[in-house]
N, C-alpha and C positions, 0 to 999 in steps of 0.2 A: 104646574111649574113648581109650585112650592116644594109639593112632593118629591121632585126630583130633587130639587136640594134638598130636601132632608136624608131623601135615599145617598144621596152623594156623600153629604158630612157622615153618616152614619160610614156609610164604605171605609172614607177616609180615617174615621176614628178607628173603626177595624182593623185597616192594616198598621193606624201607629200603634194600635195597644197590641198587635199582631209583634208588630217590631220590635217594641220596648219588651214583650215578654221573652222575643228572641235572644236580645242583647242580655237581656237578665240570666238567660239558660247561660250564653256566652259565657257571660262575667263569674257563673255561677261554678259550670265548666270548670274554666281557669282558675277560682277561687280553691276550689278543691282541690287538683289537681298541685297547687302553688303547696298546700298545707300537706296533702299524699308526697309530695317532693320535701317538703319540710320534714316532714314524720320519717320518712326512709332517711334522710340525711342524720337524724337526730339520732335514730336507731343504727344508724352503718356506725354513727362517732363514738354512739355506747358502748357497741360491739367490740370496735377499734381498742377503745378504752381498757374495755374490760381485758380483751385479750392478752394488752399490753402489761392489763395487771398481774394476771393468772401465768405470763410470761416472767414477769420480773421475779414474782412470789416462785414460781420451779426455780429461779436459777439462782433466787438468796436460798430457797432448803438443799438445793444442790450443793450452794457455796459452803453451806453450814454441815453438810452431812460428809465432805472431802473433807472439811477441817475436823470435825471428829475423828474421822478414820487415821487422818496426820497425827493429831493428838493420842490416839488407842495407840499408834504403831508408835511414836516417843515414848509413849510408857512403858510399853511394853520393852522396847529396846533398852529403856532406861532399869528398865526391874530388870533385865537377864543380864547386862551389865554391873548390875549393881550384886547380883547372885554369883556373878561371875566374880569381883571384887571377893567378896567374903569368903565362895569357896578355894580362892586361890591362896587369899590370907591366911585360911587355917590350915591349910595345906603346907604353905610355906612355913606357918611359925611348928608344926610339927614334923619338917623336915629339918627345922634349923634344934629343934630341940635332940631328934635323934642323931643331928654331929655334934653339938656340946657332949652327947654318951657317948660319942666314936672317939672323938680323939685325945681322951683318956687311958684309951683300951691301947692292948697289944697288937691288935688289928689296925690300928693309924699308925703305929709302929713302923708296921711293916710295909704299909704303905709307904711312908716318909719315905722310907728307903731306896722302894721300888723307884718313886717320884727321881728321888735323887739321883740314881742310876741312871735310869731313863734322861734325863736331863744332859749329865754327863757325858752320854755317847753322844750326845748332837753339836757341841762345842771341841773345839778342838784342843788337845793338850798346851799348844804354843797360847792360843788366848785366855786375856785375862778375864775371867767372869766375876759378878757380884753374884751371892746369894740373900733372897729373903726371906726371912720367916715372919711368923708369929711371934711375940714376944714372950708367950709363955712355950712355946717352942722351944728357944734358944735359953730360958732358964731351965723349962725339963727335960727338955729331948737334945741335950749338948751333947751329950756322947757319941750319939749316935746317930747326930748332922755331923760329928766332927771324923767321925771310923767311917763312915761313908764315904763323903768328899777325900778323905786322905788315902782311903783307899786306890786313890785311880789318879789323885792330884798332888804335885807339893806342894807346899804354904804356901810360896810365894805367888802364885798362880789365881788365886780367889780372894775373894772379900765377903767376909757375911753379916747382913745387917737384920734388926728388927723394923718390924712395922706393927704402930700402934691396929688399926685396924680391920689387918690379916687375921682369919680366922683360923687356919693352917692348911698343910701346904707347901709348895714351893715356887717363887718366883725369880728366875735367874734369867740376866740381859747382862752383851757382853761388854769389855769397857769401854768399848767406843760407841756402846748404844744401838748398835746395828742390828742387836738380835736379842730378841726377848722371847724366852720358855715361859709360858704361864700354868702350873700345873695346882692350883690355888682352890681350897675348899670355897673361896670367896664367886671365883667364875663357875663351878662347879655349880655352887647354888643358882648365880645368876642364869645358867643352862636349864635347871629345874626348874627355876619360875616360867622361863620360856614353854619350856614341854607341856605343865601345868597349863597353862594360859591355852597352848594350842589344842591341848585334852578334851579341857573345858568347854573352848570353843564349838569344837567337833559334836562332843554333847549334848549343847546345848539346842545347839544350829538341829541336831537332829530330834529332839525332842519337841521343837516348835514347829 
């Protein structure tokens, strides 16, 4: 008898230490499995992370490398503007210096004249027209504003005034204002800068 309860208890310790090592695999199982699910979560968030960084960091050198290129191309615009500036300037100031030598010469002379003429057939005999000049015009070249116009007009017919800063030329509108002839070394110029500017442009634009 005794034997058998001992073989019994024995049994019975066997299967709880049977059980308890089970439960232990179980929990141990799970244990690992909980921290393999930790570890992957830990590592997807790092990943996440990272990617989000290596994302943000492309699109600030992207941001920074557009804004260089804005900046290259403002300067650049900014220099061929500013090349464009200078070479128009010295263009212009020795265009204005080769009509300070013209209309000395016999050649604005004869121009004036032509200017004149040409003026004169566009108005009609019955209206009354002003004339403008230059001021040193009208102190040097009176003769021959005044054999012009009377050639084709009476006196009473015109009026001729100065203007301080006419270069030479002619600018005649009629007395009621309805009609203005501008035949003026002033617009003349103003055309030149234009053509220059559009030269230049062409040039430039094709050089870059």
């Amino acid at each position: 008898m005794p034997n058998s309860i001992e073989d019994k208890i024995s049994l019975f310790t066997k299967v709880i230490i049977e059980r308890i090592e089970l439960d232990c695999k179980r929990k141990q199982s799970k244990l690992v499995d909980y921290y393999e699910n930790r570890k992957k979560k830990i590592t997807d968030e790092y990943e996440e992370q990272k990617r989000q960084i290596l994302e943000r960091v492309k699109k600030d050198a992207e941001t920074k490398k557009q804004q260089l290129i804005l900046k290259n191309r403002s300067d650049m615009h900014l220099s061929v503007l500013k090349k464009k500036q200078e070479f128009s300037e010295r263009l212009t100031d020795k265009v204005k210096s080769r009509i300070k030598s013209f209309i000395v010469t016999e050649e604005y002379a004869e121009f004036l004249k032509k200017a004149i003429k040409q003026v004169l057939t566009i108005f009609s005999d019955s209206q009354f027209i002003i004339f403008n000049f230059s001021k040193k015009d009208i102190k040097n070249r009176q003769e021959i504003i005044l054999k012009s116009i009377k050639s084709v007009r009476s006196e009473n017919t015109f009026q001729i005034d100065g203007i301080d800063d006419l270069i030479g030329g002619v600018y005649v509108k009629s007395g009621d204002g309805r009609m203005e002839i501008d035949f003026t070394i002033n617009t003349i110029l103003e055309e030149s800068d234009k053509l220059i500017g559009e030269v230049l442009s062409s040039r430039l634009s094709k050089e870059k």
